[in-house]
C-alpha positions in Angstrom: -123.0 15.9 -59.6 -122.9 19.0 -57.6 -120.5 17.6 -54.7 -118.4 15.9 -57.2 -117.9 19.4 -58.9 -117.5 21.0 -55.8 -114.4 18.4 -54.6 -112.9 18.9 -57.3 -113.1 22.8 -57.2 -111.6 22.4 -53.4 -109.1 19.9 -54.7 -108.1 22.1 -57.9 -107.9 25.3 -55.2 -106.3 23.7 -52.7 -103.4 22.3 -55.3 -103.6 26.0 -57.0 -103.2 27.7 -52.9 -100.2 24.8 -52.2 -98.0 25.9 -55.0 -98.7 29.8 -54.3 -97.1 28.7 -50.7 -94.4 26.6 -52.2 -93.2 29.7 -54.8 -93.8 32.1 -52.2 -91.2 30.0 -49.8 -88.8 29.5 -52.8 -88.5 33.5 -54.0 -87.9 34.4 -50.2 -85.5 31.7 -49.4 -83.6 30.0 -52.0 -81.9 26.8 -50.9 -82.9 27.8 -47.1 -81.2 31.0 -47.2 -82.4 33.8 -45.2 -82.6 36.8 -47.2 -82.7 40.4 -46.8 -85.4 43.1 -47.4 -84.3 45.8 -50.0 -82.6 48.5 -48.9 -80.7 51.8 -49.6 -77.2 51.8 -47.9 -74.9 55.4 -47.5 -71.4 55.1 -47.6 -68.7 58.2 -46.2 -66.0 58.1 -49.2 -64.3 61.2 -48.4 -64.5 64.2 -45.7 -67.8 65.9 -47.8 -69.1 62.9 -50.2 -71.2 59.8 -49.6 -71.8 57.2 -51.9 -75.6 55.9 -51.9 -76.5 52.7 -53.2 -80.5 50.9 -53.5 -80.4 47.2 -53.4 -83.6 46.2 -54.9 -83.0 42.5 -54.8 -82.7 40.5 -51.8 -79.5 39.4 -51.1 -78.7 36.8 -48.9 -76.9 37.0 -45.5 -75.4 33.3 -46.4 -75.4 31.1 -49.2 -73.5 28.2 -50.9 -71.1 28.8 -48.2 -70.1 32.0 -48.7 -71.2 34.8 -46.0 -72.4 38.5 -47.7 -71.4 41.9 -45.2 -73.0 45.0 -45.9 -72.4 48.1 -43.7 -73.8 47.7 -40.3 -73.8 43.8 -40.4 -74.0 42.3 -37.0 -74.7 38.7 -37.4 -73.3 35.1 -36.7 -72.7 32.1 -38.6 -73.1 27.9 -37.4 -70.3 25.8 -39.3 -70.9 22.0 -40.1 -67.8 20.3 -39.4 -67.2 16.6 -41.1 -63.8 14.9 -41.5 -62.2 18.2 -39.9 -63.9 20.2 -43.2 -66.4 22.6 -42.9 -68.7 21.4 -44.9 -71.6 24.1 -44.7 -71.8 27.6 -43.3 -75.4 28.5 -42.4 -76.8 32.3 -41.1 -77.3 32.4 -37.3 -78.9 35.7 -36.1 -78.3 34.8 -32.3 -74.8 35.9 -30.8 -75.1 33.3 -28.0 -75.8 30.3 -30.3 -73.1 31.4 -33.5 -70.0 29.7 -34.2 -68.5 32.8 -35.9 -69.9 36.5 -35.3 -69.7 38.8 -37.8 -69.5 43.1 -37.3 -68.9 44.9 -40.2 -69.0 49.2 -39.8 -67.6 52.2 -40.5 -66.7 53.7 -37.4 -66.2 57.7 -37.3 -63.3 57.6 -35.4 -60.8 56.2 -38.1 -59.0 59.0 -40.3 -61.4 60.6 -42.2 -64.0 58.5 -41.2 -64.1 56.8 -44.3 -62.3 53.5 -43.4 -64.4 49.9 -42.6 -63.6 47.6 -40.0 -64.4 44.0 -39.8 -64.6 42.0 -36.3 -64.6 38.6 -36.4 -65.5 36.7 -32.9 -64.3 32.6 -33.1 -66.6 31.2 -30.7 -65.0 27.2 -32.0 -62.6 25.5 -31.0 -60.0 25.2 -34.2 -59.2 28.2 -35.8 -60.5 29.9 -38.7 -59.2 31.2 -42.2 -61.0 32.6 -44.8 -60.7 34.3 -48.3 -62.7 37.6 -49.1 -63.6 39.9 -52.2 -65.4 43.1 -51.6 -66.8 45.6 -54.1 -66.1 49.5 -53.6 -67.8 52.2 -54.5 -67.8 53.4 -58.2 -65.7 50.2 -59.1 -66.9 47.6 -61.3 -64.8 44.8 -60.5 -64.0 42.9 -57.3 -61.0 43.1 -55.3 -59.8 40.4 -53.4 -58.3 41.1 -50.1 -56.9 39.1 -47.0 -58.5 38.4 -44.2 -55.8 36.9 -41.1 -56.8 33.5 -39.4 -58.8 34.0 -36.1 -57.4 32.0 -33.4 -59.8 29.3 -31.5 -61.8 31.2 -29.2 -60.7 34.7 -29.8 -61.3 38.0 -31.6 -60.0 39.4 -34.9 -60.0 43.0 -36.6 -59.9 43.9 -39.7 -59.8 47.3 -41.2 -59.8 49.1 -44.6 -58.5 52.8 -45.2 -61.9 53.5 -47.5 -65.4 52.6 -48.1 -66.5 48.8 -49.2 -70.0 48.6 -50.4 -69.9 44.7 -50.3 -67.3 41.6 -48.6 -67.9 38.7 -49.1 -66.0 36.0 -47.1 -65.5 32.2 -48.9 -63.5 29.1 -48.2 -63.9 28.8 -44.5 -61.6 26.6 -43.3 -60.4 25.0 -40.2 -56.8 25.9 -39.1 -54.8 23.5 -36.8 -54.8 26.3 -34.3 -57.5 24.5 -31.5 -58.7 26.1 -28.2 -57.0 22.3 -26.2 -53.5 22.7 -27.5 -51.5 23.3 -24.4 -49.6 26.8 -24.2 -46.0 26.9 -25.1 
């Protein structure tokens, strides 16, 4: 009687230490999504102010197909391409293995030193276009902004005269520029 209690005390801990593992897993990454610790970013708004903001919960770096920039950002995306649609956009922490690298700052050297720049590095060979929306300090709402195409295989900037706390980029897509059109 004493063994059977004790298999079924393993089995019952063993079940009990499986799910802990499994909802452990699922708060830090939701649908395979690499997420961020919490953390406190500082903005420059003007010459003498900062804006300072504590992000308790962790964000993602990518998810459902949309890719999430916070100051300092250095960090690549891999694209799955099906039927010339990207289909899914997934994080990619390795510059030498990304599809799309991603550097989002806010460099001292533009006026005031207030202003954000976004490079984007096309590592594929079709162009890409995207749609963004980025939240600014002591703003409630989102503002949608542009974002140019990035040719296949090249660089694009993008800069903002004042602070953005947040950008996200959606809507990847393919542009018919590619990397083996002959040169006009």
């Amino acid at each position: 009687m004493r063994i059977v209690h004790r298999l079924v005390v393993s089995a019952a801990l063993g079940v009990v230490s499986i799910a802990l593992v499994a909802a452990q897993t699922a708060a830090r990454k939701p649908n395979g999504a690499v997420l961020r610790e919490p953390f406190t970013q500082k903005l420059k708004i003007d010459k003498d102010h900062y804006s300072e903001e504590r992000y308790e919960r962790r964000i993602p770096y990518v998810s459902e197909n949309e890719v999430y920039l916070f100051l300092g950002d250095k960090f690549g995306v891999n694209v799955t391409v099906r039927d010339g649609r990207i289909v899914s956009v997934s994080y990619q922490p390795d510059l030498a293995k990304a599809d799309v690298w991603f550097k989002f700052e806010q460099p001292p050297e533009l006026p005031g030193g207030v202003g954000m720049t976004l490079a984007i590095e096309n590592k594929m060979k079709h162009g890409l276009s995207m749609e963004a929306k980025m939240s600014v300090p002591n703003k409630k709402e989102e503002i949608q902004t542009s974002i140019l195409p990035v040719k296949a295989g090249k660089n694009g900037l993008e800069t903002w005269p004042h602070a953005i706390s947040q950008l996200v980029l959606g809507n990847l897509q393919l542009t018919k520029d590619s990397a083996d059109e002959p040169k006009k």
